[in-house]
C-alpha positions in Angstrom: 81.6 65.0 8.4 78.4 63.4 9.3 76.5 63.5 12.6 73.5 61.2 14.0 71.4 62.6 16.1 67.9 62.8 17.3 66.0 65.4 15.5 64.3 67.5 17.9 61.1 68.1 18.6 59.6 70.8 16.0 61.9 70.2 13.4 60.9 69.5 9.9 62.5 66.1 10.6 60.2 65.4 14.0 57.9 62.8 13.1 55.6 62.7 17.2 54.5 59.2 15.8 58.0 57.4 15.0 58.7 54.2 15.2 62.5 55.1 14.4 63.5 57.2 17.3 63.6 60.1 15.0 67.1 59.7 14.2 68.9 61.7 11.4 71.8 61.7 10.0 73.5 65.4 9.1 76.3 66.8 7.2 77.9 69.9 8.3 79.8 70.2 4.6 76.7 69.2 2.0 74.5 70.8 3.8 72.1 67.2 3.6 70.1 65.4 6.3 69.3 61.7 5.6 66.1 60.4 8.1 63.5 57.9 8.1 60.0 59.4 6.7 56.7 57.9 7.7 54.8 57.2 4.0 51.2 56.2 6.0 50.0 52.8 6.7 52.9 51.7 4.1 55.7 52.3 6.9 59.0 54.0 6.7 61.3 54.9 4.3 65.2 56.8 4.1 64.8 60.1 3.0 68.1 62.2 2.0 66.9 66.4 1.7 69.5 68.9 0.6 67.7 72.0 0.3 64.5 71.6 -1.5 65.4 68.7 -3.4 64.3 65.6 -2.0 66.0 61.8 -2.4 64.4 58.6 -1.7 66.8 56.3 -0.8 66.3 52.2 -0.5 63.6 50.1 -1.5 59.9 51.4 -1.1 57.7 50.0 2.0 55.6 46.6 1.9 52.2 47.5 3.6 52.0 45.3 6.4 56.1 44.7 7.0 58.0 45.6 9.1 61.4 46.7 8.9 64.0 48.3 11.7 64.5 51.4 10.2 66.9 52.2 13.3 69.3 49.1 11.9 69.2 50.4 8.6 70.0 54.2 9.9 73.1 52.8 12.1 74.4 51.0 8.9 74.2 53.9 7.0 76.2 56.0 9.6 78.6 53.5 9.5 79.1 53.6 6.0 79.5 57.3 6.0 82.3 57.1 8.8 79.4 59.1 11.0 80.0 60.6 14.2 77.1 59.2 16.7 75.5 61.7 19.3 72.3 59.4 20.0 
């Protein structure tokens, strides 16, 4: 099952400068968390981390666009059937 939440403040998943809401989505049977990763002045990017291993997921930030990395995170919950706790 998956779960999106807000990530809470101190996690490894806390960014203090998001722009996303700090959402992330969590698996309680893969043991994975998919959330949106600052990469600098080049903006946001999905980030799926099971364990140590870490996946980028999408296409890779255009310095200077914007994108709604919240849109993109809801759209992936509902693709994975998530249950939504924002």
């Amino acid at each position: 099952m998956w779960i999106l939440t807000e990530a809470p403040r101190g996690s490894n998943f806390y960014e203090a400068q998001s722009t996303t809401g700090n959402k992330a989505l969590i698996s309680d049977t893969c043991d994975t968390v998919i959330y949106a990763r600052s990469q600098g002045a080049d903006g946001y990017r999905i980030v799926a981390q099971r364990g140590r291993e870490t996946f980028f997921m999408g296409p890779t930030p255009v310095r200077g666009v914007e994108v709604d990395m919240t849109a993109q995170m809801m759209t992936l919950a509902r693709q994975l059937g998530a249950i939504v706790l924002v």
